[in-house]
C-alpha positions as CSV (number, residue, x, y, z in Angstrom):
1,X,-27.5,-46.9,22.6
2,X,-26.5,-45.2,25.9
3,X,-29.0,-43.8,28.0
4,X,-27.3,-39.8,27.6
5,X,-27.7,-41.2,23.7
6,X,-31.2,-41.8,24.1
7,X,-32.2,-38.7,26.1
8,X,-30.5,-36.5,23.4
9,X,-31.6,-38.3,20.4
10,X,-35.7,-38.0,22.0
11,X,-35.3,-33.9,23.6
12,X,-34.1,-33.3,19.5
13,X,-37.6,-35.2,18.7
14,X,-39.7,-33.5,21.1
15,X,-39.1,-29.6,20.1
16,X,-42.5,-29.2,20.1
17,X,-42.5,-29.6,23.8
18,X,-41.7,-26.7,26.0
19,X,-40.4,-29.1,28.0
20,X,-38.4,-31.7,25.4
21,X,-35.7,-33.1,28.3
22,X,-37.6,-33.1,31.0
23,X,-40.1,-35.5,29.4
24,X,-37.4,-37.4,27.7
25,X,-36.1,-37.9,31.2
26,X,-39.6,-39.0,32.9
27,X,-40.6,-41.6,29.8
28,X,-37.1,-43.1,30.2
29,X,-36.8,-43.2,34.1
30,X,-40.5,-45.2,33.7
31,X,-39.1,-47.1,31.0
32,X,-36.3,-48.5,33.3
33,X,-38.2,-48.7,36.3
34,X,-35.8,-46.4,38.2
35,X,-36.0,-42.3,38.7
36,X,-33.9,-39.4,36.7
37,X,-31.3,-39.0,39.5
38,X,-30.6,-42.7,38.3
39,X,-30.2,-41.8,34.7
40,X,-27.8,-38.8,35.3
41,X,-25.3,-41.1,37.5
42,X,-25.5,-44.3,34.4
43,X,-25.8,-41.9,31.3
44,X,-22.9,-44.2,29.9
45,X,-24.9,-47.3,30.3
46,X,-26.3,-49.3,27.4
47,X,-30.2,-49.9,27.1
48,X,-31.5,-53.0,26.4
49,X,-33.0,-53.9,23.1
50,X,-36.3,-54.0,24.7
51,X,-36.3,-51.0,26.6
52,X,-34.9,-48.7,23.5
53,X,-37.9,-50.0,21.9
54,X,-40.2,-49.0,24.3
55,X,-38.9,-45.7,24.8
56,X,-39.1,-45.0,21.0
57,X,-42.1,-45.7,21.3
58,X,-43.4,-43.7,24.0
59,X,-41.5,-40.6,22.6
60,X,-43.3,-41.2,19.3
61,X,-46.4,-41.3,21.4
62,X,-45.5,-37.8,22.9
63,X,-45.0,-36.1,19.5
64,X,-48.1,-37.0,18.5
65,X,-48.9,-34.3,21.6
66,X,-50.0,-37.0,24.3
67,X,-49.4,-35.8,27.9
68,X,-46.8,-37.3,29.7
69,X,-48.5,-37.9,32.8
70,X,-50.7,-40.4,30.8
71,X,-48.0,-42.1,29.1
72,X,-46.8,-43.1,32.6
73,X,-49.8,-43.1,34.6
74,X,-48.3,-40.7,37.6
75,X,-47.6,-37.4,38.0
76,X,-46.0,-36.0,41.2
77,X,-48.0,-33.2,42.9
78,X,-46.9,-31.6,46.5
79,X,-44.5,-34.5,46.4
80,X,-46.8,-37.0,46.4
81,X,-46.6,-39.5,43.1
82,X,-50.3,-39.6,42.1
83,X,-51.8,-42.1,39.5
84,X,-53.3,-40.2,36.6
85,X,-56.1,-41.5,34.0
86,X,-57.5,-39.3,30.8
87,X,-60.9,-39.7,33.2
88,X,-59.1,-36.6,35.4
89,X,-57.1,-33.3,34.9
90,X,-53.8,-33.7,35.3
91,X,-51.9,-32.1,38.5
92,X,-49.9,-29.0,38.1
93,X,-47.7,-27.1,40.0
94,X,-49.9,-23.7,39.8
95,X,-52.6,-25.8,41.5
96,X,-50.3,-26.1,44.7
97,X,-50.9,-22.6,45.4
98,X,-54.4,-23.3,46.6
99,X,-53.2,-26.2,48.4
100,X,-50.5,-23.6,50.4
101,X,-53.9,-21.0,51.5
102,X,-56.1,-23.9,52.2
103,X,-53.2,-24.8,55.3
104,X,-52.9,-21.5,55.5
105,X,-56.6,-21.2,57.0
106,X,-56.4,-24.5,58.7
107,X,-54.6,-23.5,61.8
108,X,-56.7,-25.4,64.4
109,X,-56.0,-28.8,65.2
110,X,-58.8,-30.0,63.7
111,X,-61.6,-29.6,61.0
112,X,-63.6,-30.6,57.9
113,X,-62.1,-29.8,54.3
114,X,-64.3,-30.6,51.3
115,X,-62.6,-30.7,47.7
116,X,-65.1,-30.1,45.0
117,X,-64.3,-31.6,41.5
118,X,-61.4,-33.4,43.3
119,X,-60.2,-35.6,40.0
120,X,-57.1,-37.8,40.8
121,X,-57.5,-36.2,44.4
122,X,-54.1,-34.0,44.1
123,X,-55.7,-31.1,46.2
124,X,-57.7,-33.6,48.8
125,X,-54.7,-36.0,49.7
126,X,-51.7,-32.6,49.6
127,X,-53.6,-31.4,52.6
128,X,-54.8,-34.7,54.1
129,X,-51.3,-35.2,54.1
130,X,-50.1,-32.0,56.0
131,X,-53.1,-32.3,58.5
132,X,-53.6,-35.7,59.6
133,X,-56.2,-34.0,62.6
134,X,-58.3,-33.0,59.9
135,X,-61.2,-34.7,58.2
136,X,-61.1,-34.0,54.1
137,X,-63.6,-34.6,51.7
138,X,-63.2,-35.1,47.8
139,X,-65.9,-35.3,45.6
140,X,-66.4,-35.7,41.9
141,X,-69.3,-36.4,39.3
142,X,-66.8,-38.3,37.2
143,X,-66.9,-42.4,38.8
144,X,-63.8,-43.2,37.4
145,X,-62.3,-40.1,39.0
146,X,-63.4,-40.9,42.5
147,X,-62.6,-44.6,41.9
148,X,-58.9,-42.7,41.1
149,X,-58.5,-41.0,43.5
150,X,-59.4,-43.5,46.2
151,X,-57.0,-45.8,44.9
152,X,-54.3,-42.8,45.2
153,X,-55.2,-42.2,48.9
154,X,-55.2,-46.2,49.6
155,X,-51.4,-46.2,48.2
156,X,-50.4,-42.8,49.5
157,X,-51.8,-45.1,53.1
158,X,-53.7,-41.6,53.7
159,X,-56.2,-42.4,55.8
160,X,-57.7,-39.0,56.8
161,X,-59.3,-38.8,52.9
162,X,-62.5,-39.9,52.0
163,X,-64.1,-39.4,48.0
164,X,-67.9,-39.6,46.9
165,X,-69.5,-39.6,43.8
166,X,-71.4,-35.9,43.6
167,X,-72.3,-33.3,41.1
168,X,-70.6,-30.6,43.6
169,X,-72.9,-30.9,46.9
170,X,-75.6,-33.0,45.7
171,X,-74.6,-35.7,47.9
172,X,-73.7,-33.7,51.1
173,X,-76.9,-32.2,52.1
174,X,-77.0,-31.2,55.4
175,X,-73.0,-31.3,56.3
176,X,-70.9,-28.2,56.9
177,X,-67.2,-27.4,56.8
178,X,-64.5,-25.4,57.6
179,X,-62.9,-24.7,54.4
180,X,-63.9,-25.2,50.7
181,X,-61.9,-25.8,48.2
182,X,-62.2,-26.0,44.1
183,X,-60.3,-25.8,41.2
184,X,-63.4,-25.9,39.3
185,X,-64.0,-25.6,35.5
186,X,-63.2,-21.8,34.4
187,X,-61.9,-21.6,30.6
188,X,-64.3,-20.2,27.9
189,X,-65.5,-22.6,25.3
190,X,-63.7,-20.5,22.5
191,X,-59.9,-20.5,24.2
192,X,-57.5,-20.9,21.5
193,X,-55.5,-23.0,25.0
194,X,-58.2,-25.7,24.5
195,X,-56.0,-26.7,21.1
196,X,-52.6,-26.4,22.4
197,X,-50.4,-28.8,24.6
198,X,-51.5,-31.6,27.2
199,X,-55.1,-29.5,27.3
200,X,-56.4,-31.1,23.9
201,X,-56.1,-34.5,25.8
202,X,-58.2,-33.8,29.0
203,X,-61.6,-33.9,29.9
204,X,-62.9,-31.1,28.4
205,X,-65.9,-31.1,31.5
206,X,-63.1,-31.0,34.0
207,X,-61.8,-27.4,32.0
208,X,-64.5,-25.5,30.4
209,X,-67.8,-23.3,32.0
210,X,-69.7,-21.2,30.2
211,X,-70.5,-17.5,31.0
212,X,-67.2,-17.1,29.4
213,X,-65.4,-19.7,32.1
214,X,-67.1,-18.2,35.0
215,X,-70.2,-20.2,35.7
216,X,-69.4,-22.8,37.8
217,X,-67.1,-20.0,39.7
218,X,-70.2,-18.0,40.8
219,X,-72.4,-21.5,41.1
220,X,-70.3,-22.7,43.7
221,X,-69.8,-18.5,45.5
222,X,-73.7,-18.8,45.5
223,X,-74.1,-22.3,47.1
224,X,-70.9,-22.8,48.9
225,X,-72.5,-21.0,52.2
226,X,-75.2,-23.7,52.6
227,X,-72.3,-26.0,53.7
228,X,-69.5,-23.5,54.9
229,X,-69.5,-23.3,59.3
230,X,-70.1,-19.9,60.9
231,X,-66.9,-18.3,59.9
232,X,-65.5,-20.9,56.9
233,X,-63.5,-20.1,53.9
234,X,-64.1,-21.2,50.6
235,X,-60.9,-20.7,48.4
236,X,-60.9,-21.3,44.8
237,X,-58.7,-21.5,41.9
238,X,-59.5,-19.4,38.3
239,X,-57.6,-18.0,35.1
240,X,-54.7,-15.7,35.9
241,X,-57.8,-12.8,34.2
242,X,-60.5,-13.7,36.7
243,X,-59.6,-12.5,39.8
244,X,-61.3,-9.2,40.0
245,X,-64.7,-10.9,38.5
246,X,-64.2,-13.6,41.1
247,X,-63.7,-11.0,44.3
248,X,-66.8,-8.9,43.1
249,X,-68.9,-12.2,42.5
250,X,-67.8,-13.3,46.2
251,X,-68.6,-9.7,47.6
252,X,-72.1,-9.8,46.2
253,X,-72.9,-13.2,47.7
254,X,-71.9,-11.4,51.0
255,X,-68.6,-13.0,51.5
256,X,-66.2,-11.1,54.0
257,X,-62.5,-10.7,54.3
258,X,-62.5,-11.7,50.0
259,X,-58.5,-11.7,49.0
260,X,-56.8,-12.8,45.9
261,X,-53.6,-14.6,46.1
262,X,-50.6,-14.7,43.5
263,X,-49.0,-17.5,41.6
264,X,-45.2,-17.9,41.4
265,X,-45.4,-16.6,38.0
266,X,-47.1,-13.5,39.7
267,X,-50.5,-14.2,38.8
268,X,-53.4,-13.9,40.8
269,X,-54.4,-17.6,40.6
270,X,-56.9,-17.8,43.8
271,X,-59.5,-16.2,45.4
272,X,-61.5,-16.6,48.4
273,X,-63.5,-15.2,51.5
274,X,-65.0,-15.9,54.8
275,X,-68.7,-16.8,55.2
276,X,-70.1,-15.4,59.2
């Protein structure tokens, strides 16, 4: 079979993917070792017997609904390829947005970033990577996740990224920073999203907060300024319905400058103010 063969033959399997080429694409390209520019320029090219085989079965693997970022292990973020584990959330291009105000707020030369809940370390190592002056923290409570997301910043050869085990600041008494970041847990426990797509696959820790997802939102407004500098940021990520709760929650903890900013889908996907 030729490789346009194969990609047809797995997008008409995968209709219950938003997504059905594109992921055809991705589990062949990591089939054969190469990337999808590769597989547009051979489409007429024969697959082996041996890697048909595993590509059937990986597709078959993704109708059963597993995420395709765990079928290969990677997932790019901020064009960085990241490993990915089902001990982590998997990276997505809404998250990026965060990433883009973080640098935003990062105009000096140098400073401290933290990264609370930093999973594969998508959030940590995107702005490590963009401010090599700066120091950036990533923390999780998850072992494997740290233990992920060091081994990401050792291949990525980022060197300005440092992860710890800690249930959000329990193991950073004491230190300050510039800017804090968080794409924290925010989905209520009853979201019919929890059952649909790559989420039924994910740590369910990493997604859901009670208070109707806004828990760990106003936890971390209500302790972030015991670590925040004189005149620090702290910038977090929510559902695309949880702005306005996360401005007033902000405003109450006496949080200055509070702004919301939009998503490309027009959202308002983070919020964040300034701590004096």
């Amino acid at each position: 079979m030729t490789i346009d063969d194969a990609l047809r033959e797995a997008a008409g399997r995968l209709v219950m993917s938003p997504t059905a080429r594109l992921d055809a694409e991705v589990l062949l390209a990591h089939v054969c070792e190469t990337n999808r520019t590769w597989l547009y320029t051979w489409g007429d090219r024969e697959l082996t017997a041996a890697q048909h085989e595993a590509f059937q079965q990986l597709v078959a693997r993704r109708v059963e609904g597993l995420p395709v970022a765990y079928l290969v292990g990677s997932r790019e973020f901020w064009g960085l390829c990241l490993e990915t584990s089902p001990a982590t959330l998997i990276p997505r291009p809404d998250t990026e947005r965060l990433v883009e105000v973080a640098l935003e707020f990062a105009t000096p030369p140098s400073g401290e970033l933290l990264d609370l809940g930093t999973g594969t370390g998508a959030i940590a190592l995107a702005f490590a990577s963009e401010r090599p002056g700066w120091r950036v923290t990533g923390v999780d409570l998850a072992p494997d996740a740290v233990t992920l997301a060091q081994a990401n910043a050792r291949r990525l050869a980022i060197a300005n990224a440092c992860f710890l085990e800690s249930d959000w600041f329990s193991a950073l008494a004491g230190h300050r920073f510039d800017l804090i970041v968080s794409n924290p847990p925010y989905i209520a426990d009853d979201d019919p999203h929890l059952l649909r797509d790559d989420v039924r696959f994910e740590p369910r820790s990493a997604l859901v907060a009670e208070a109707s997802g806004m828990s760990d939102l106003e936890w971390l407004a209500a302790r972030a300024p015991d670590h925040l500098q004189p005149g620090g940021w702290l910038w977090m990520e929510h559902g695309h319905a949880q702005a306005g709760l996360v401005r007033e929650v902000l405003l109450r903890r006496g949080f200055r400058d509070v702004d919301s900013r939009r998503d490309l889908a027009g959202h308002e996907r983070v919020t964040g103010g300034r701590w004096e």
